[in-house]
C-alpha positions in Angstrom: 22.2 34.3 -20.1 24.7 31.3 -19.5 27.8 32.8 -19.8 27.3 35.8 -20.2 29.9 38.3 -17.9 29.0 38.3 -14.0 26.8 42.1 -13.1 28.8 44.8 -11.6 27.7 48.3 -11.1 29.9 50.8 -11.4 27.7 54.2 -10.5 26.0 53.5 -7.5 25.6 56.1 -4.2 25.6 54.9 -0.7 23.7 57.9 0.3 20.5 57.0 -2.3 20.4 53.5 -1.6 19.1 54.1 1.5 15.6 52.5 2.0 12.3 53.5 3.4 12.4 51.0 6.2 16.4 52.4 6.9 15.1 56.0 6.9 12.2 55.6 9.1 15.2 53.7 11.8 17.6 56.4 11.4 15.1 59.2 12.2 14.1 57.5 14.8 17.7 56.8 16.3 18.3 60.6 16.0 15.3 61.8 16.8 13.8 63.1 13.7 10.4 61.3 13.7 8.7 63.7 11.6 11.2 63.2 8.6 9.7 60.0 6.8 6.7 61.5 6.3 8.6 64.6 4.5 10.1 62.0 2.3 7.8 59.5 1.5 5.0 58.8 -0.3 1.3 58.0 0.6 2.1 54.1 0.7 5.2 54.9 2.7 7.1 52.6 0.7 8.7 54.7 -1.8 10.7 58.2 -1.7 8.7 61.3 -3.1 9.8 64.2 -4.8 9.4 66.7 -8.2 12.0 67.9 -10.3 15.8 68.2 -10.1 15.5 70.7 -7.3 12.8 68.0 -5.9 15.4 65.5 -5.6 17.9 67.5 -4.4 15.8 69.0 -1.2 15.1 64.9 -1.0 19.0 64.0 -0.8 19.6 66.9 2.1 16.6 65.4 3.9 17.7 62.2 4.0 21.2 62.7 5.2 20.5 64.8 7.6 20.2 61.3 9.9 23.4 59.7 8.2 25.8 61.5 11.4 27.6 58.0 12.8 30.2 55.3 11.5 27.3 52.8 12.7 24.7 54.3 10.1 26.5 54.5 7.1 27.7 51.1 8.7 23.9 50.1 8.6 23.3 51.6 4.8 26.1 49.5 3.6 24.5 46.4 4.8 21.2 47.5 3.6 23.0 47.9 0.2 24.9 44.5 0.2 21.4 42.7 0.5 19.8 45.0 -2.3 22.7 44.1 -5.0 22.6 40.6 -3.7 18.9 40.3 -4.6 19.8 42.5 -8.1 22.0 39.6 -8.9 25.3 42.1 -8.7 28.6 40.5 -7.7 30.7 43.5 -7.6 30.3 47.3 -6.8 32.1 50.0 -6.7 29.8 52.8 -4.3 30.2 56.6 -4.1 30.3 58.1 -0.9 30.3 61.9 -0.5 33.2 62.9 1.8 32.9 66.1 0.6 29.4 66.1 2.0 30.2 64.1 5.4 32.9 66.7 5.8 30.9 70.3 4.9 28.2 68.7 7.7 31.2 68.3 10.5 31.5 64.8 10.2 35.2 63.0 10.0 35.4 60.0 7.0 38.0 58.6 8.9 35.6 56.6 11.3 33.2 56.5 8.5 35.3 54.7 6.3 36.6 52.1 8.5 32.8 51.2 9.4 32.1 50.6 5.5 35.4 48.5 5.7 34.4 46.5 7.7 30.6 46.1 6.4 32.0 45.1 3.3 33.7 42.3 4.8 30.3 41.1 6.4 28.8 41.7 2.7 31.1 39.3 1.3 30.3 37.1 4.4 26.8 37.2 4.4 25.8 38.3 0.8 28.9 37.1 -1.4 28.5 40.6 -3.1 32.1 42.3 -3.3 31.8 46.1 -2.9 34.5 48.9 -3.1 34.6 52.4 -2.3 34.7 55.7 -4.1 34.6 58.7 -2.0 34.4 61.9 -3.9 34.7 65.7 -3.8 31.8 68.2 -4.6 32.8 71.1 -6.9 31.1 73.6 -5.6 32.9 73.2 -2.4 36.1 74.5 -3.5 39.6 72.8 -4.1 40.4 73.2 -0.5 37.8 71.4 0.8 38.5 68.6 -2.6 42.1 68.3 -1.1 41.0 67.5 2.3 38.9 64.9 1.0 41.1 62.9 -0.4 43.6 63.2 1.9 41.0 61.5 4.0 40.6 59.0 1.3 44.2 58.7 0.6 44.8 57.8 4.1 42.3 54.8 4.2 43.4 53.6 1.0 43.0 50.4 -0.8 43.4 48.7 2.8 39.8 49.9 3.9 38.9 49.0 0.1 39.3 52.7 -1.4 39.9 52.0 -5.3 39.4 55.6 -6.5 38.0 58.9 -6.2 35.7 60.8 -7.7 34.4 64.8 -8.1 30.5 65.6 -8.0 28.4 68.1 -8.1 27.7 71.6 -10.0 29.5 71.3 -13.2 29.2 75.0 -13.7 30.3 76.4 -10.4 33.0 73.7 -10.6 35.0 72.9 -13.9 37.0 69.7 -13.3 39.9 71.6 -14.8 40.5 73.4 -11.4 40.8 69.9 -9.7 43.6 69.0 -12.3 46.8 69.1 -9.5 44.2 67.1 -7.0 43.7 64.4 -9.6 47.3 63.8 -10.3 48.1 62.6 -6.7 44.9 60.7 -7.0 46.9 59.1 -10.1 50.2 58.8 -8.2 48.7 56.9 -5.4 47.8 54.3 -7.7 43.7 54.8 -7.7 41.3 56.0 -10.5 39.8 58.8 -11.3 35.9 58.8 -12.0 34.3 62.2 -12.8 30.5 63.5 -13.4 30.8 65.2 -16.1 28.3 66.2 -19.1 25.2 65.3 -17.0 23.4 68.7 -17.8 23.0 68.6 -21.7 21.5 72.0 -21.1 24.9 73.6 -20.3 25.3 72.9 -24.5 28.9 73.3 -25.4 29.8 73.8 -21.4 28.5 70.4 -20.9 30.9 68.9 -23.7 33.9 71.3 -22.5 33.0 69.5 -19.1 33.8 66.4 -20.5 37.2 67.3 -22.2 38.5 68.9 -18.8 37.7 65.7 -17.3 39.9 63.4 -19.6 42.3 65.6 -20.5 42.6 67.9 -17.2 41.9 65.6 -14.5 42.9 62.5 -16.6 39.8 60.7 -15.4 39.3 57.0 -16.4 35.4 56.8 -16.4 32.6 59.4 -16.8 29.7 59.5 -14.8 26.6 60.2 -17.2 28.2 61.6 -20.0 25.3 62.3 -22.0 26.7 65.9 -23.7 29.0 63.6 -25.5 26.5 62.0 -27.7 25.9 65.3 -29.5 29.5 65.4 -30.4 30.6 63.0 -32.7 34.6 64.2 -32.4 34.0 63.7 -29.0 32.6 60.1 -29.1 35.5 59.1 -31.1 37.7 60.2 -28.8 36.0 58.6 -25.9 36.3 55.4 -28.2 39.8 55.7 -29.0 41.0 56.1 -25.6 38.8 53.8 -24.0 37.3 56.3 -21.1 34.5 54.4 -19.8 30.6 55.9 -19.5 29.0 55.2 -16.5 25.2 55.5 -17.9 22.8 56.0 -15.9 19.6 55.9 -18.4 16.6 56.0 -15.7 18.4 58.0 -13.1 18.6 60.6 -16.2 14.9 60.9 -16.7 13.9 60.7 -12.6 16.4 64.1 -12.5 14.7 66.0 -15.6 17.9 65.5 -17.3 15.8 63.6 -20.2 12.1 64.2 -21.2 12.4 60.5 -21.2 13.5 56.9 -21.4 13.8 57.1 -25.2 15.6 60.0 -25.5 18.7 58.5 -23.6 21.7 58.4 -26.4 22.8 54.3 -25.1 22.9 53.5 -29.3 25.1 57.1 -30.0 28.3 55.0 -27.9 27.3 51.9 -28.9 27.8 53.0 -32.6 30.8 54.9 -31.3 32.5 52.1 -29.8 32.6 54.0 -26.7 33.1 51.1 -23.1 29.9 51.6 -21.3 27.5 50.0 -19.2 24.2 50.7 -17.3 24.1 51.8 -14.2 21.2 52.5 -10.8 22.7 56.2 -9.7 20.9 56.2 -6.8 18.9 52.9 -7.1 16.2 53.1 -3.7 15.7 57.6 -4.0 14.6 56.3 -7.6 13.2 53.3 -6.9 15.2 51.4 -9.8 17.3 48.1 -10.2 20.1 46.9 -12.5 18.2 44.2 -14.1 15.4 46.7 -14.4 17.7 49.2 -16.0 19.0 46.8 -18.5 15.2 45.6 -19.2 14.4 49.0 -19.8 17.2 49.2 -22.2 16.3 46.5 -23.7 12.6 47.6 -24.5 12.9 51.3 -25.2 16.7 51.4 -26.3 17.2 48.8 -28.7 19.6 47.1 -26.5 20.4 43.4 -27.7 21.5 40.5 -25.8 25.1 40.8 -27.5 25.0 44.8 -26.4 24.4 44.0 -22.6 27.1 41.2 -22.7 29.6 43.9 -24.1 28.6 46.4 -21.9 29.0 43.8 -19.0 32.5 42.8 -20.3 33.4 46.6 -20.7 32.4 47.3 -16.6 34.6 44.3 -15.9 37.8 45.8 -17.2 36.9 49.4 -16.2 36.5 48.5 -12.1 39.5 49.9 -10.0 39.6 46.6 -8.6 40.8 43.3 -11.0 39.2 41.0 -7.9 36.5 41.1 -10.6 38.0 39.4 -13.2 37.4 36.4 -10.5 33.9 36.8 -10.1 32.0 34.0 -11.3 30.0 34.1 -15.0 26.4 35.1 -13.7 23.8 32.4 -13.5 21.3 31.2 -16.4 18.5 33.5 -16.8 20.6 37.1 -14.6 
């Protein structure tokens, strides 16, 4: 689409990009030869699993051989190529220091190897990518506070532009993680939170999403989908232009949608709610960002003039301006 805003992706894991042939290396190098098998299927070129629960036994699998600077070094490489091919210039990737740091593993060292990876990416791949380490809620405020001091140290000089809280909205409301999130704001980063992922919680799941912006004064949600339920709530979303980091396909691979069409994209288009589409964890689900704005495009109503807003709308919601430099994305991305 000539002229159209370059691709960036905005919701993106290091930990489920990883790829089948990066799995069956890394269980190799730490000698876990049986694990591929556990996590593949038949063809051996795809990840396996069933269910939310499914996925999540999949994730602890496959980082259980993520344990050196030099492999997450490796995944982000692995990455850089796969957002090349995807036609992304920009990313800004979640990785879990609160998930390196519950399995005894420093993200000091860990950082600086992504730092430098993302300097070969641009070298090798001309794909800028940025980092986003996060906290897990159900790990307690201590262990969110040693987090980003981890983060905090490395900073914006080994490409930190934010950070971000995952995991178990119930054990967890982001409300707790208010004081964390207002250093996070004083250093000068932003503040992206998952929030309103589990439409089950109801009400919870919308509450999730006010503690987030108002609490935690987070500048993007991760998922969001509760909010489309709530038209108060979309409004607000709207009028202070907190940007959704949809993730449509990831949605339905989790059981969090029965399926594709019941993703609410049109609900904050309507609402004049900043969005755009996202991967989640694009190789664990086997998905792409063109795919995901195909898919959009055929089950969602999505229009050519929608994806060029939404693309416009991740441009000014990155934590990093380099991407107002990016170049316009090439006839036909």
């Amino acid at each position: 689409m000539k002229g159209t805003p370059a691709r960036i992706e905005l919701h993106t894991h290091l930990e489920g990009s990883v790829t089948p042939a990066r799995l069956l290396a890394l269980s190799e190098r730490h000698g876990r030869p049986e694990l591929p098998a556990a996590c593949l299927d038949g063809s051996g070129q795809a990840f396996a699993f069933a269910g939310f629960h499914g996925f999540l036994e999949l994730y602890k699998r496959v980082t259980s051989v993520m344990r050196t600077p030099r492999d997450f070094h490796d995944l982000a490489l692995d990455l850089a190529a796969q957002l090349r091919d995807d036609g992304v210039a920009y990313a800004e990737v979640s990785v879990s220091y609160g998930v390196l740091m519950v399995r005894g593993l420093d993200p000091g060292p860990v950082q600086a190897a992504l730092a430098e990876a993302a300097c070969e990416a641009q070298e090798q791949h001309g794909v800028t990518m940025r980092w986003l380490p996060d906290a897990v809620r159900q790990f307690g405020l201590d262990a969110a506070w040693r987090a980003w001091e981890c983060a905090e140290r490395a900073g914006r000089g080994q490409g930190v532009v934010g950070f971000g809280l995952g995991g178990d909205e119930v054990s967890g409301p982001a409300a707790a993680f208010a004081p964390l999130f207002a250093a996070v704001r004083a250093a000068g980063l932003g503040v992206s939170i998952h929030a309103g992922e589990v439409t089950s919680m109801g009400e919870a799941a919308r509450d999730s999403i006010r503690q987030a912006i108002d609490a935690c004064g987070a500048a993007r949600i991760g998922h969001g989908l509760a909010a489309a339920g709530d038209p108060a709530l979309l409004a607000e979303l709207a009028r202070r232009r907190v940007f959704v980091e949809l993730c449509p396909r990831s949605n339905v691979a989790t059981g969090a949608l029965p399926s594709l069409s019941a993703h609410p994209l049109r609900a904050f288009l309507d609402a004049g709610v900043p969005c755009s589409l996202n991967t989640d964890d694009r190789t664990l689900f086997g998905l792409d960002l063109r795919g995901e704005y195909a898919a959009a495009s055929a089950h969602l109503g999505l229009t050519p003039a929608d994806e060029t807003t939404m693309r416009a709308a991740a441009i000014a919601a990155a934590f990093d301006t380099v991407v107002a430099t990016q170049p316009p994305s090439r006839a036909g991305d």
